[in-house]
N, C-alpha and C positions, 0 to 999 in steps of 0.2 A: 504494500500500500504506500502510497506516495504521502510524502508530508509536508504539507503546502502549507505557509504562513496565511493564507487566504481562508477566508469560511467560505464553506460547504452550504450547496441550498439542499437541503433533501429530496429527493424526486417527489415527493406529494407536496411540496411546496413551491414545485417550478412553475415558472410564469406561461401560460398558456402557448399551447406548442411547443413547448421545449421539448416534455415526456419522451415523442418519438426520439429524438437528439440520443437524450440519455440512455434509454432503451436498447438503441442500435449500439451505440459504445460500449454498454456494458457487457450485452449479448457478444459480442466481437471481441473484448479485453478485459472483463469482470473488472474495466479502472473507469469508470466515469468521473472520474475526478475534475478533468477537464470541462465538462457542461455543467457541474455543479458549481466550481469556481466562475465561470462567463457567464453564468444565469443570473451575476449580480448586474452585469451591464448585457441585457440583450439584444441590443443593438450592433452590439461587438459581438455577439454568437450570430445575429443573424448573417453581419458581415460573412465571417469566415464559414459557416456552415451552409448557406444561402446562395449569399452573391457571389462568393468561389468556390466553394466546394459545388452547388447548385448548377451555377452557370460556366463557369471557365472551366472546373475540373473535369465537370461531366460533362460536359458542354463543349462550347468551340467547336474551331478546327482539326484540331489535331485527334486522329484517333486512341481511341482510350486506352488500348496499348503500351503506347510510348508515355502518357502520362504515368499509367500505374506502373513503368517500368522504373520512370525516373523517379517516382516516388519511393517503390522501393529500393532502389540503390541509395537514397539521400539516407533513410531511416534505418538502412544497415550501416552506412557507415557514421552514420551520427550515433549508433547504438540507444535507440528510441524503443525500448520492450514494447510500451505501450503500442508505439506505429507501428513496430513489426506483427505485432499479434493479429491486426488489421491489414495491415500491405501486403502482406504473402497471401492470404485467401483472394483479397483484390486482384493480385495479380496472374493467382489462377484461375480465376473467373474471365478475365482478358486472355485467356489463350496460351497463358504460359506455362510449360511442364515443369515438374516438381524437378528434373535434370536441370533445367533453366535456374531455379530458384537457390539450389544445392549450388550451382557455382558463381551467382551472384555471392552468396553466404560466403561461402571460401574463396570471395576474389580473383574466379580465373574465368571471367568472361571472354568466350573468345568463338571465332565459327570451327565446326559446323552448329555446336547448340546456337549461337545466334544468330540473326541474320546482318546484313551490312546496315542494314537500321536502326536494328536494334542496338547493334555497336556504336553508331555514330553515337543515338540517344545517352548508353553509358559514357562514352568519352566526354561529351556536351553536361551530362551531369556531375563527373569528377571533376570539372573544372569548376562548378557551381557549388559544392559540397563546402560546410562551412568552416572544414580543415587546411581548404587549401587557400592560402593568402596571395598565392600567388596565380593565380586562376584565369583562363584569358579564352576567346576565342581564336585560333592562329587561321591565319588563310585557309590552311589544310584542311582542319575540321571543318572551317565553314564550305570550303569546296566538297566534303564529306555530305553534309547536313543537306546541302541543297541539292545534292543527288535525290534525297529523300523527299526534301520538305520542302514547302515554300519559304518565301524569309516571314510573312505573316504567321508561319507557325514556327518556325524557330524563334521567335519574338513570344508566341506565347507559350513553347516550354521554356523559356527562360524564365517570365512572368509565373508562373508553374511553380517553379523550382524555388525561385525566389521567396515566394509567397510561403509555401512547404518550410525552408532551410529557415525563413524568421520566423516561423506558429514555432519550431522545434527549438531552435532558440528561447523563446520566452515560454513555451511549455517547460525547459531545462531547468530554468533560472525562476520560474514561479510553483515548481517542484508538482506542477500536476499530471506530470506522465511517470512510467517507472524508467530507469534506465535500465540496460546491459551492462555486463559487467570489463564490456571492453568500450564504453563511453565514452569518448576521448572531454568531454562534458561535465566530468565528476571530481567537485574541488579535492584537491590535496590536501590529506591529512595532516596535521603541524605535529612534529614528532615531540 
């Protein structure tokens, strides 16, 4: 269980429409921590569950694939328990084999398990991941990317990922998801 300095609304106390919100997170990660902490401002849950997860995540141009692909590479290497409890089902439900998911896990994305898409996608999300400081788009990959994609959809798995890499950020740092135990997110103990 996550220990968030934030209060908790209890699900019989959520503001009308949340319930389903809660429901589905719980069912999916027995953590609803996170709807019960944004159910003090729901304007800010409708935001992020709504108008992006609603409309851009599931939505858009791009197909739902490459979204739940880069989402879940963002939330294994962010080591998000919470995300991942959710992202792997998501991204078997998009078509991905549990082959596929195994070497995402172990970091050896490569073909024939994946296709030239789906690679570009993970190369275009390591560079976006909130470890890397130094993280760029180079000619290459965009010469990669628009094999695949149009630039309006590379613009919005960028926006995508973005979106994703700061929720997990401030999920980290307002302690409402669980981590992994390989988090690169988790303060150092003072000896």
């Amino acid at each position: 269980m996550t220990q968030t300095l934030f209060s908790r609304t209890p699900r019989a106390s959520l503001p009308e429409g949340i319930a389903p919100a809660w429901d589905l997170l719980n069912r999916l990660t027995g953590e609803p921590t996170f709807i019960e902490v944004f159910a003090q401002a729901p304007h800010l849950l409708n935001l992020v569950m709504n108008e992006f997860y609603g409309k851009v995540f599931f939505g858009g141009q791009v197909p739902q694939r490459y979204k739940q692909l880069a989402r879940l590479r963002l939330s294994l290497i962010h080591g998000c328990r919470t995300c991942n409890k959710q992202n792997v089902p998501g991204a078997l439900e998009a078509g991905f084999t549990q082959e596929q998911i195994d070497a995402l896990v172990a970091n050896t994305p490569s073909q024939p398990v994946f296709s030239e898409a789906d690679l570009a996608v993970i190369e275009y999300t390591d560079q976006m991941v909130l470890t890397n400081m130094h993280g760029e788009i180079s000619p290459q990959l965009f010469k990669t990317l628009r094999a695949h994609f149009s630039e309006a959809q590379i613009l919005e798995l960028g926006v995508v990922m973005a979106i994703i890499g700061g929720m997990a950020k401030l999920s980290f740092l307002l302690e409402v998801v669980e981590k992994e135990a390989w988090c690169p997110f988790t303060p150092e103990t003072s000896s």
